[in-house]
Wavefront OBJ file of the C-alpha trace (Angstrom):
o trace
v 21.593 -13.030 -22.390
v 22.667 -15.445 -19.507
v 21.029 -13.387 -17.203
v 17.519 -13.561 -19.329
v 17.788 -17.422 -19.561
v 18.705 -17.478 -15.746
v 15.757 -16.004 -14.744
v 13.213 -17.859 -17.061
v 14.988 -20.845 -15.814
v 14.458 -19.613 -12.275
v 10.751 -18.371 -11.874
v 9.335 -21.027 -14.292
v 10.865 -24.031 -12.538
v 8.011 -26.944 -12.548
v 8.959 -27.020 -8.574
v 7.847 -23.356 -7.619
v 4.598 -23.986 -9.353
v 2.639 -25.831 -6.403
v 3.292 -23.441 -4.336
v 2.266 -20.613 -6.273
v -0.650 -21.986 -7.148
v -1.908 -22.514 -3.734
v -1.183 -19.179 -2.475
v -2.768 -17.042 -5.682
v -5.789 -19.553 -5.493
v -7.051 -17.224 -2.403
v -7.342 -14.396 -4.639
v -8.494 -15.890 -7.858
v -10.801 -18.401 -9.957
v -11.761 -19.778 -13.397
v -12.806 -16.573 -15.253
v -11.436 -13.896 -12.844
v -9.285 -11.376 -14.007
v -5.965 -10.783 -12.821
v -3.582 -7.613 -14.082
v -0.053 -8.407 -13.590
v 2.104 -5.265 -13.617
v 5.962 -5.554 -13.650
v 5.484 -9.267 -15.468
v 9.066 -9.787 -15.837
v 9.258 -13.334 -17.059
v 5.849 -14.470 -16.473
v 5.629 -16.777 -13.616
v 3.251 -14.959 -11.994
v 0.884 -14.707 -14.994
v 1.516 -18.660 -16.134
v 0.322 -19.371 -11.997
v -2.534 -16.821 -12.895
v -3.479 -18.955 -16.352
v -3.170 -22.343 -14.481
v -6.022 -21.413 -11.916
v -8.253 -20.047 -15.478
v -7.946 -16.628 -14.790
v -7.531 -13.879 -17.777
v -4.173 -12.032 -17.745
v -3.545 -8.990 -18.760
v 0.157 -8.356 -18.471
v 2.137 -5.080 -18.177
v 5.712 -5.709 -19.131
v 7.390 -2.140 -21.033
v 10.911 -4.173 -21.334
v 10.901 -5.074 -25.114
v 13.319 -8.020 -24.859
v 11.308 -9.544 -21.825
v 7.770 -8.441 -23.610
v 9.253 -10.951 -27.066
v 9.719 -13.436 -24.686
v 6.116 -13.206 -23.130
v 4.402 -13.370 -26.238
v 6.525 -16.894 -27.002
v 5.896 -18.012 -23.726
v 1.941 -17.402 -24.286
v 1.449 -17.376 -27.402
v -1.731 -18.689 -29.084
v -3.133 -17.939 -25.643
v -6.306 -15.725 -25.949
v -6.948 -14.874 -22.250
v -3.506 -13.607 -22.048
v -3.410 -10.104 -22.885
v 0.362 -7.562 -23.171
v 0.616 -4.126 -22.752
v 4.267 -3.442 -23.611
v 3.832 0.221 -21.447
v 5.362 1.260 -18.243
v 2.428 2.624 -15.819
v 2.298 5.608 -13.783
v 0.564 8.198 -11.791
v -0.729 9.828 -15.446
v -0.414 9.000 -19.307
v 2.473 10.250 -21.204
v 6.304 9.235 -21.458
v 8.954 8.040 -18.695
v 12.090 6.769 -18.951
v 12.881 3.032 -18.064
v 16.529 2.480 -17.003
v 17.704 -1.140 -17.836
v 19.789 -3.599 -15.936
v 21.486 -6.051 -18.576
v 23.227 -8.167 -15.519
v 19.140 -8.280 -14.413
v 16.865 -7.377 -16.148
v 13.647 -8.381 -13.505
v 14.985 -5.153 -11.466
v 14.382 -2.411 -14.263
v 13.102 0.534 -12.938
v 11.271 4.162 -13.524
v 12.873 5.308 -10.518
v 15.691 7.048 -10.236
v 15.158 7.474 -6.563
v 15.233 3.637 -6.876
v 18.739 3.240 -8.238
v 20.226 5.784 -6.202
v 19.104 4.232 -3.188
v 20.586 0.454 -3.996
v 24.096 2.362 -4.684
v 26.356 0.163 -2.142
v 23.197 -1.021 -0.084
v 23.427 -4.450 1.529
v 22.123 -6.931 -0.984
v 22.199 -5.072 -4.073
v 26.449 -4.452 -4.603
v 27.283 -4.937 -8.038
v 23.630 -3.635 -9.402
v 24.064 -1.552 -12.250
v 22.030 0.531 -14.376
v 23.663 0.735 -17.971
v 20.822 1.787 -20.080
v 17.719 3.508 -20.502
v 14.657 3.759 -23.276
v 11.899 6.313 -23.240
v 8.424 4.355 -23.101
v 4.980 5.515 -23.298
v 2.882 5.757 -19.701
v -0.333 4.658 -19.235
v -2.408 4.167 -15.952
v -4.253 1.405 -14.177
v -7.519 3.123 -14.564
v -6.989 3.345 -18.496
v -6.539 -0.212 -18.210
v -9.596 -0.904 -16.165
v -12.030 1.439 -18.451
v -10.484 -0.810 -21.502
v -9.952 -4.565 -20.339
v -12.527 -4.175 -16.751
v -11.644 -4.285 -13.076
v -9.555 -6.955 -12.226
v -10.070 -9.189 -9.290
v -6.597 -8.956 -8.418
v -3.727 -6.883 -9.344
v 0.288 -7.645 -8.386
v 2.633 -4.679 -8.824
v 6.054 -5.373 -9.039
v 7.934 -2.216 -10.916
v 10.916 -1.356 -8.290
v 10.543 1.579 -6.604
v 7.440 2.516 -9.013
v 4.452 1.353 -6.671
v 3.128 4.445 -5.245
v 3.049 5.814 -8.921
v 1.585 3.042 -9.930
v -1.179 3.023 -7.224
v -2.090 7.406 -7.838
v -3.232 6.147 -10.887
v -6.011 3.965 -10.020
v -9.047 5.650 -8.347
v -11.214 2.326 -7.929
v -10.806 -0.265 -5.805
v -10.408 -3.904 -6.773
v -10.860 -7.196 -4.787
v -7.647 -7.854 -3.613
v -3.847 -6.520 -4.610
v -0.733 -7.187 -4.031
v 2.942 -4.290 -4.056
v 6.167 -5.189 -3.896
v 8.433 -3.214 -0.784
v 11.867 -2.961 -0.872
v 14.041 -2.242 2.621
v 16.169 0.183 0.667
v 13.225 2.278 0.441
v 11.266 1.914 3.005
v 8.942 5.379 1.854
v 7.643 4.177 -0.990
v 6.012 1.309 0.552
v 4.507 3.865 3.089
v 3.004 6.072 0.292
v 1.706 3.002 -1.151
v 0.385 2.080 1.699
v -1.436 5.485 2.809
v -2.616 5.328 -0.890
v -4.123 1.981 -0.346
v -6.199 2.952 2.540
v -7.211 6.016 0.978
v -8.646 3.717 -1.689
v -11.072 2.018 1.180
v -8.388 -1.258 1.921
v -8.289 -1.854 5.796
v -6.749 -5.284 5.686
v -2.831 -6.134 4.681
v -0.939 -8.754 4.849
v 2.786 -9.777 3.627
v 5.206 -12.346 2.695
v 8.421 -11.766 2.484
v 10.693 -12.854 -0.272
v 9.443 -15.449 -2.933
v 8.261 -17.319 0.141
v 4.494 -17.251 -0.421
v 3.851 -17.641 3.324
v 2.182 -15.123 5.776
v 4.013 -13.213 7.859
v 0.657 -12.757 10.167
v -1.992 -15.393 11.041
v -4.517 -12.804 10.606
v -4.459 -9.873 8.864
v -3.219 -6.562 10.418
v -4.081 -2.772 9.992
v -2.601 -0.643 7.787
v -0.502 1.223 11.160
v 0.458 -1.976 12.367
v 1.929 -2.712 9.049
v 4.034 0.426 8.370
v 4.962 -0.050 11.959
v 6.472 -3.836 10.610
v 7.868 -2.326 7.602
v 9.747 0.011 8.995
v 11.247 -2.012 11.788
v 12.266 -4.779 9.451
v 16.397 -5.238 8.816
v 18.039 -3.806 6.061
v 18.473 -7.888 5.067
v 15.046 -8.744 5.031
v 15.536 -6.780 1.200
v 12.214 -7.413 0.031
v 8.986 -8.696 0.059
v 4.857 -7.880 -1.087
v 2.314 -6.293 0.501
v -0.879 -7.468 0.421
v -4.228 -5.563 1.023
v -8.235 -7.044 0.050
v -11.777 -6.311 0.804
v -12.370 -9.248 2.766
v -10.294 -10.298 5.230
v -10.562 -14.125 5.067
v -8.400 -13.714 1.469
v -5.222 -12.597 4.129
v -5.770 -15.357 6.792
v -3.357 -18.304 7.232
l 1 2 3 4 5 6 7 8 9 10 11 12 13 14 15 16 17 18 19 20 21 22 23 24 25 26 27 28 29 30 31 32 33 34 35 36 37 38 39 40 41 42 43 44 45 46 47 48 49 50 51 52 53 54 55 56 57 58 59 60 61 62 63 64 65 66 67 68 69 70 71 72 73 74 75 76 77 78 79 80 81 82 83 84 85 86 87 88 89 90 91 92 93 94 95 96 97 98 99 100 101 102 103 104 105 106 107 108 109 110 111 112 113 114 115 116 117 118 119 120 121 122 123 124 125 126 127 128 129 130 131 132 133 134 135 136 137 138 139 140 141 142 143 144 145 146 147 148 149 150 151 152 153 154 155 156 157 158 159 160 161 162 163 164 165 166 167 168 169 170 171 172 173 174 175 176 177 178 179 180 181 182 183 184 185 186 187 188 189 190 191 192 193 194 195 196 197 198 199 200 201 202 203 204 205 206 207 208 209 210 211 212 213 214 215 216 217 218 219 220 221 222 223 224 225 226 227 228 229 230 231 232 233 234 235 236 237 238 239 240 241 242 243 244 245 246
Protein backbone atom coordinates (compact mmCIF):
# COMPACT_ATOMS: atom_id res chain seq x y z
CA UNK A 1 0.00 0.00 0.00
CA UNK A 2 3.07 2.37 0.48
CA UNK A 3 4.13 1.63 -2.77
CA UNK A 4 0.48 2.67 -4.34
CA UNK A 5 0.51 6.00 -2.35
CA UNK A 6 4.24 6.51 -3.46
CA UNK A 7 3.51 6.51 -6.83
CA UNK A 8 0.25 8.66 -6.85
CA UNK A 9 2.30 10.94 -4.79
CA UNK A 10 5.01 10.78 -7.43
CA UNK A 11 3.38 11.15 -10.99
CA UNK A 12 0.64 13.57 -9.75
CA UNK A 13 3.00 16.07 -8.12
CA UNK A 14 1.56 19.77 -9.03
CA UNK A 15 5.44 20.32 -10.18
CA UNK A 16 5.59 17.65 -13.08
CA UNK A 17 2.42 19.08 -14.45
CA UNK A 18 3.95 22.11 -16.56
CA UNK A 19 6.00 20.15 -18.09
CA UNK A 20 3.75 17.58 -19.17
CA UNK A 21 1.51 19.75 -20.37
CA UNK A 22 3.76 21.42 -22.74
CA UNK A 23 5.14 18.41 -24.25
CA UNK A 24 1.54 16.41 -24.84
CA UNK A 25 0.17 19.86 -26.14
CA UNK A 26 2.08 18.90 -29.60
CA UNK A 27 -0.03 15.99 -29.98
CA UNK A 28 -3.35 17.09 -28.66
CA UNK A 29 -6.29 19.79 -28.32
CA UNK A 30 -9.69 20.67 -26.80
CA UNK A 31 -11.89 17.78 -28.09
CA UNK A 32 -9.18 15.36 -29.37
CA UNK A 33 -9.09 12.03 -28.27
CA UNK A 34 -6.36 10.48 -26.57
CA UNK A 35 -6.25 6.46 -25.52
CA UNK A 36 -3.96 5.93 -22.73
CA UNK A 37 -2.92 2.28 -22.44
CA UNK A 38 -0.92 1.06 -19.36
CA UNK A 39 -2.64 4.20 -17.23
CA UNK A 40 -1.06 3.23 -14.10
CA UNK A 41 -1.92 6.09 -11.83
CA UNK A 42 -3.19 8.54 -14.21
CA UNK A 43 -0.82 11.30 -14.75
CA UNK A 44 -0.73 10.91 -18.13
CA UNK A 45 -4.53 10.95 -18.60
CA UNK A 46 -5.08 14.03 -15.85
CA UNK A 47 -2.17 16.00 -18.44
CA UNK A 48 -4.49 14.60 -21.29
CA UNK A 49 -7.88 16.15 -19.42
CA UNK A 50 -6.05 19.48 -18.62
CA UNK A 51 -5.38 20.27 -22.43
CA UNK A 52 -9.61 19.13 -23.01
CA UNK A 53 -8.94 16.08 -24.59
CA UNK A 54 -11.33 12.82 -24.03
CA UNK A 55 -9.58 9.89 -22.29
CA UNK A 56 -10.18 6.69 -22.65
CA UNK A 57 -8.01 4.78 -20.24
CA UNK A 58 -6.79 1.13 -20.30
CA UNK A 59 -5.71 0.14 -16.85
CA UNK A 60 -6.53 -4.11 -16.20
CA UNK A 61 -4.90 -3.69 -12.49
CA UNK A 62 -8.10 -3.67 -10.29
CA UNK A 63 -6.55 -1.88 -7.29
CA UNK A 64 -4.99 0.89 -9.62
CA UNK A 65 -8.39 0.87 -11.94
CA UNK A 66 -10.50 1.84 -8.06
CA UNK A 67 -8.17 4.40 -7.77
CA UNK A 68 -8.74 5.89 -11.36
CA UNK A 69 -12.28 6.03 -11.10
CA UNK A 70 -11.74 8.24 -7.58
CA UNK A 71 -9.26 10.18 -9.15
CA UNK A 72 -11.82 11.01 -12.16
CA UNK A 73 -14.73 10.52 -11.05
CA UNK A 74 -17.81 12.55 -12.09
CA UNK A 75 -15.63 13.14 -15.14
CA UNK A 76 -17.60 12.29 -18.37
CA UNK A 77 -14.81 12.55 -21.01
CA UNK A 78 -12.86 10.14 -19.03
CA UNK A 79 -13.60 6.77 -20.08
CA UNK A 80 -11.92 2.99 -18.17
CA UNK A 81 -11.50 -0.11 -19.68
CA UNK A 82 -10.33 -2.30 -16.78
CA UNK A 83 -8.80 -4.97 -19.74
CA UNK A 84 -5.29 -5.82 -20.57
CA UNK A 85 -4.80 -5.41 -24.56
CA UNK A 86 -3.20 -7.62 -26.93
CA UNK A 87 -2.47 -8.87 -30.34
CA UNK A 88 -6.30 -10.62 -30.27
CA UNK A 89 -9.40 -10.81 -27.82
CA UNK A 90 -9.53 -13.44 -25.25
CA UNK A 91 -7.71 -14.03 -21.77
CA UNK A 92 -3.94 -13.38 -20.56
CA UNK A 93 -2.49 -13.48 -17.50
CA UNK A 94 -1.24 -10.23 -15.70
CA UNK A 95 1.59 -10.90 -13.19
CA UNK A 96 1.58 -8.26 -10.32
CA UNK A 97 4.34 -6.44 -8.57
CA UNK A 98 3.04 -5.44 -4.95
CA UNK A 99 6.60 -3.55 -4.17
CA UNK A 100 5.40 -1.66 -7.77
CA UNK A 101 2.71 -1.97 -9.06
CA UNK A 102 3.29 0.71 -12.34
CA UNK A 103 5.66 -2.27 -13.71
CA UNK A 104 2.90 -5.10 -14.01
CA UNK A 105 3.30 -6.99 -16.91
CA UNK A 106 1.76 -9.68 -19.59
CA UNK A 107 5.13 -10.69 -20.32
CA UNK A 108 6.81 -13.26 -19.06
CA UNK A 109 9.65 -12.67 -21.42
CA UNK A 110 9.51 -9.31 -19.54
CA UNK A 111 10.19 -10.57 -16.05
CA UNK A 112 12.65 -13.00 -17.00
CA UNK A 113 14.66 -10.54 -18.62
CA UNK A 114 14.83 -7.87 -15.47
CA UNK A 115 16.05 -11.07 -13.29
CA UNK A 116 19.44 -9.41 -11.83
CA UNK A 117 19.56 -6.71 -14.72
CA UNK A 118 21.13 -3.37 -13.82
CA UNK A 119 18.36 -1.17 -12.53
CA UNK A 120 15.73 -3.53 -11.80
CA UNK A 121 17.50 -5.81 -8.58
CA UNK A 122 15.02 -6.42 -6.08
CA UNK A 123 11.92 -6.49 -8.77
CA UNK A 124 9.68 -9.13 -7.98
CA UNK A 125 6.75 -10.68 -9.41
CA UNK A 126 4.54 -12.25 -6.53
CA UNK A 127 1.24 -12.56 -8.14
CA UNK A 128 -0.79 -13.02 -11.05
CA UNK A 129 -4.76 -12.66 -12.16
CA UNK A 130 -6.23 -13.91 -15.38
CA UNK A 131 -7.89 -10.79 -17.25
CA UNK A 132 -9.89 -10.57 -20.28
CA UNK A 133 -7.93 -9.23 -23.71
CA UNK A 134 -9.20 -6.92 -25.91
CA UNK A 135 -7.48 -4.99 -28.85
CA UNK A 136 -6.88 -1.43 -29.91
CA UNK A 137 -8.96 -1.81 -32.96
CA UNK A 138 -12.03 -3.05 -30.76
CA UNK A 139 -11.48 0.05 -29.01
CA UNK A 140 -11.32 2.26 -32.02
CA UNK A 141 -14.60 0.60 -33.79
CA UNK A 142 -16.33 1.39 -30.17
CA UNK A 143 -14.98 4.81 -28.69
CA UNK A 144 -13.29 6.20 -32.55
CA UNK A 145 -9.69 6.74 -33.59
CA UNK A 146 -7.82 8.53 -31.25
CA UNK A 147 -5.54 11.36 -32.08
CA UNK A 148 -2.98 10.01 -29.96
CA UNK A 149 -2.31 6.85 -28.23
CA UNK A 150 0.63 6.22 -25.30
CA UNK A 151 1.42 2.56 -24.59
CA UNK A 152 3.05 1.84 -21.58
CA UNK A 153 2.37 -2.12 -20.62
CA UNK A 154 6.15 -3.47 -19.98
CA UNK A 155 7.32 -5.61 -22.35
CA UNK A 156 3.62 -5.79 -23.97
CA UNK A 157 4.08 -3.11 -26.86
CA UNK A 158 4.53 -5.09 -29.90
CA UNK A 159 1.33 -7.07 -28.79
CA UNK A 160 -0.24 -4.23 -28.21
CA UNK A 161 0.62 -2.59 -31.61
CA UNK A 162 -0.48 -6.32 -33.91
CA UNK A 163 -3.65 -5.39 -32.77
CA UNK A 164 -4.32 -2.19 -34.36
CA UNK A 165 -4.52 -2.20 -38.21
CA UNK A 166 -5.23 1.71 -38.61
CA UNK A 167 -3.15 4.34 -38.20
CA UNK A 168 -3.69 7.26 -35.85
CA UNK A 169 -2.16 10.81 -35.71
CA UNK A 170 0.54 10.43 -33.54
CA UNK A 171 1.65 7.57 -30.75
CA UNK A 172 3.79 7.11 -28.37
CA UNK A 173 5.63 3.10 -26.81
CA UNK A 174 7.48 2.72 -24.04
CA UNK A 175 11.27 0.73 -24.67
CA UNK A 176 13.00 -0.82 -22.12
CA UNK A 177 17.09 -1.56 -22.46
CA UNK A 178 16.49 -4.96 -20.95
CA UNK A 179 14.71 -5.78 -24.00
CA UNK A 180 15.87 -4.16 -26.56
CA UNK A 181 13.60 -6.64 -29.29
CA UNK A 182 10.52 -5.66 -28.39
CA UNK A 183 11.04 -2.14 -29.12
CA UNK A 184 12.36 -3.33 -32.60
CA UNK A 185 9.14 -5.34 -33.36
CA UNK A 186 7.30 -2.38 -32.32
CA UNK A 187 9.05 -0.45 -34.30
CA UNK A 188 8.97 -2.59 -37.70
CA UNK A 189 5.20 -2.78 -36.75
CA UNK A 190 4.95 0.93 -36.70
CA UNK A 191 6.30 1.45 -40.10
CA UNK A 192 4.37 -1.25 -41.45
CA UNK A 193 1.40 0.80 -40.26
CA UNK A 194 2.60 3.86 -42.75
CA UNK A 195 4.71 5.94 -39.64
CA UNK A 196 8.08 7.26 -41.16
CA UNK A 197 8.87 9.74 -38.45
CA UNK A 198 10.08 8.80 -34.61
CA UNK A 199 11.28 10.48 -32.11
CA UNK A 200 12.21 9.72 -28.24
CA UNK A 201 12.74 10.92 -24.83
CA UNK A 202 14.24 9.13 -22.53
CA UNK A 203 13.11 8.66 -19.01
CA UNK A 204 10.24 10.91 -17.55
CA UNK A 205 12.28 13.69 -19.12
CA UNK A 206 9.83 14.95 -21.75
CA UNK A 207 12.68 16.33 -23.87
CA UNK A 208 13.84 15.22 -27.41
CA UNK A 209 16.53 13.24 -27.85
CA UNK A 210 16.73 14.60 -31.71
CA UNK A 211 16.14 18.16 -33.00
CA UNK A 212 14.39 16.70 -35.84
CA UNK A 213 12.87 13.67 -36.23
CA UNK A 214 14.77 10.55 -37.48
CA UNK A 215 13.88 7.37 -39.57
CA UNK A 216 12.73 4.43 -38.31
CA UNK A 217 16.66 2.66 -39.15
CA UNK A 218 18.26 5.43 -37.60
CA UNK A 219 16.22 4.83 -34.57
CA UNK A 220 16.68 1.06 -34.00
CA UNK A 221 20.23 1.90 -34.81
CA UNK A 222 19.96 4.45 -31.37
CA UNK A 223 18.10 1.92 -29.52
CA UNK A 224 20.22 -0.60 -29.77
CA UNK A 225 23.43 1.24 -29.09
CA UNK A 226 22.03 2.85 -25.99
CA UNK A 227 23.67 1.55 -22.34
CA UNK A 228 22.15 -0.94 -20.39
CA UNK A 229 21.62 2.36 -17.80
CA UNK A 230 19.81 4.42 -20.03
CA UNK A 231 16.77 1.66 -18.67
CA UNK A 232 14.04 3.25 -20.36
CA UNK A 233 12.40 5.64 -22.27
CA UNK A 234 9.24 6.23 -25.22
CA UNK A 235 9.23 6.10 -28.61
CA UNK A 236 7.51 8.36 -30.50
CA UNK A 237 6.22 8.05 -34.16
CA UNK A 238 3.33 10.70 -36.11
CA UNK A 239 2.10 11.55 -39.48
CA UNK A 240 3.52 14.83 -39.60
CA UNK A 241 6.73 15.51 -38.75
CA UNK A 242 6.53 19.02 -37.21
CA UNK A 243 4.59 17.07 -34.01
CA UNK A 244 8.50 15.41 -33.36
CA UNK A 245 10.54 18.67 -33.85
CA UNK A 246 12.25 20.50 -30.95
Amino acid sequence: MRAFGRSLRLYHAAERRPALDDFHRRFLAPGDLAFDVGCHVGDRAASFRRLGARVVAVEPQPRLARALRLIFRADADFTLVPALLGASEGESLLRLNSANPTVATASREFVAAAQGAPGWEGQVWDAEIALPRTTLDALIRRHGLPDFVKIDVEGWEAEVLAGLSTTPRALSFEFTTIQREVARSALERLVALGYRVFNACLGESMRWEFPAPIAAEAMAEWLAALPAEANSGDVYAALEAGRLAA
